[in-house]
DOFI-823751 format. One record per residue (C-alpha): residue number from 1; residue in one letter; x, y, z. Coordinates in steps of 0.001 Angstrom, whole numbers, plus 500000, padded with zeros to 6 digits. Layout:
[NUM, a, [X, Y, Z]]
...
***
This chain:
[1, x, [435991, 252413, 157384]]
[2, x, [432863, 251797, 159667]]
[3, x, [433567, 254135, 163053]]
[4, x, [432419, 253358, 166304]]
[5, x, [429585, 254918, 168595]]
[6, x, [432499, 255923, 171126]]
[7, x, [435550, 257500, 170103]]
[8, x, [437527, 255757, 172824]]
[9, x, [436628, 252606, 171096]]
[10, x, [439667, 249952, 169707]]
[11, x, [437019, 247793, 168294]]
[12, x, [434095, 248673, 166515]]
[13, x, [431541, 245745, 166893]]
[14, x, [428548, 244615, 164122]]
[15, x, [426040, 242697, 164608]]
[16, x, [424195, 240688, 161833]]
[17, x, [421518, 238211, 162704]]
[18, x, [423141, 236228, 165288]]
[19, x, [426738, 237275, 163946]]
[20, x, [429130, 239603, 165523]]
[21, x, [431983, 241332, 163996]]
[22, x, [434828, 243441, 165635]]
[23, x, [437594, 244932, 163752]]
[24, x, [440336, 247130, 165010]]
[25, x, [439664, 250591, 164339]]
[26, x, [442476, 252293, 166556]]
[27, x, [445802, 252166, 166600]]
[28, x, [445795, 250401, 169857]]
[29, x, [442979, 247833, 168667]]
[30, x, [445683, 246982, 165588]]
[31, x, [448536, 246925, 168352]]
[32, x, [446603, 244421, 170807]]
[33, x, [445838, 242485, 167235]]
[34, x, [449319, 242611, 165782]]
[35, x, [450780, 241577, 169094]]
[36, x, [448302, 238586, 169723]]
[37, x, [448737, 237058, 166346]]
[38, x, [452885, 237576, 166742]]
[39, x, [453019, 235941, 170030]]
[40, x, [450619, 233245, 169275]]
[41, x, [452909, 232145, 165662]]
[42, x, [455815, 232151, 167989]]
[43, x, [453946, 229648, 169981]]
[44, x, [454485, 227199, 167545]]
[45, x, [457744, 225887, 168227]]
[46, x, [456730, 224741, 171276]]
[47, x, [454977, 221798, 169959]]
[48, x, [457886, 220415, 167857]]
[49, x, [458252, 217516, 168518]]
[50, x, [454623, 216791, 169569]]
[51, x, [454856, 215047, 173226]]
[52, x, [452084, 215206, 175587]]
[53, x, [453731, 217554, 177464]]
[54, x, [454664, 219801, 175091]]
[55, x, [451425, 219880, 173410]]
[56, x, [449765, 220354, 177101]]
[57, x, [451971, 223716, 177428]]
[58, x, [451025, 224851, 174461]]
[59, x, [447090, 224650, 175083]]
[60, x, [447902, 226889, 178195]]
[61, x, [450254, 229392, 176395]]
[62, x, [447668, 229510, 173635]]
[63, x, [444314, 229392, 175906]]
[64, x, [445302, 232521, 178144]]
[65, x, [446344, 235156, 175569]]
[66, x, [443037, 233887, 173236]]
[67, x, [440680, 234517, 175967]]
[68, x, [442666, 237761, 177064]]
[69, x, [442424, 239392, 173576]]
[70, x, [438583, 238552, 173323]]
[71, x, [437712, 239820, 176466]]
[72, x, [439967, 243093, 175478]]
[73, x, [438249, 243054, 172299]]
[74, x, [434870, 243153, 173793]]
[75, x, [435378, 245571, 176402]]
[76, x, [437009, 248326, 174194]]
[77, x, [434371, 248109, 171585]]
[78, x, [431211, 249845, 170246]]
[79, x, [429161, 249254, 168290]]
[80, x, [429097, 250472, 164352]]
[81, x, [427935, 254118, 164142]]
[82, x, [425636, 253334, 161635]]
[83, x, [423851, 250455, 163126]]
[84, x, [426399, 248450, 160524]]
[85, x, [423141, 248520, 158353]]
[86, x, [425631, 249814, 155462]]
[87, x, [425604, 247939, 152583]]
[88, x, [421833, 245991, 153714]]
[89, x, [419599, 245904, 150632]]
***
């Protein structure tokens, strides 16, 4: 597992090329994950049957948590330790 600069960090963050990666490395990083991808699959009946409206509510309720959890992913992150030059030949 690649650790983060910080040890506060939920995210540790790599950057190849023009590439970025974050991946939970905390047990609140996996929490903020877990809970995003639940809520977002429960989402789904929303748009059944698929009317305007419902499919406009569902582009909100999908929108807001989306850009929540990437702006929580960002800010609790760090980058890689090592640079995330593991593996590089």
């Amino acid at each position: 597992m690649i650790r983060p600069q910080r040890p506060d960090a939920w995210f540790v963050r790599i950057r190849r090329g023009a590439k970025y990666s974050i991946t939970p490395c905390s047990r609140q990083g996996w929490l903020v994950t877990v809970a995003y991808v639940l809520f977002t699959l429960a989402l789904t009946p929303v748009i059944i049957p698929p009317e305007p409206v419902r499919v406009a509510a569902w582009a909100i309720l999908f929108a807001a948590p989306t850009i929540l959890f990437v702006v929580i992913a960002w800010r609790m992150s760090s980058p890689a330790a090592d640079d995330g030059q593991e593996g590089s030949n």
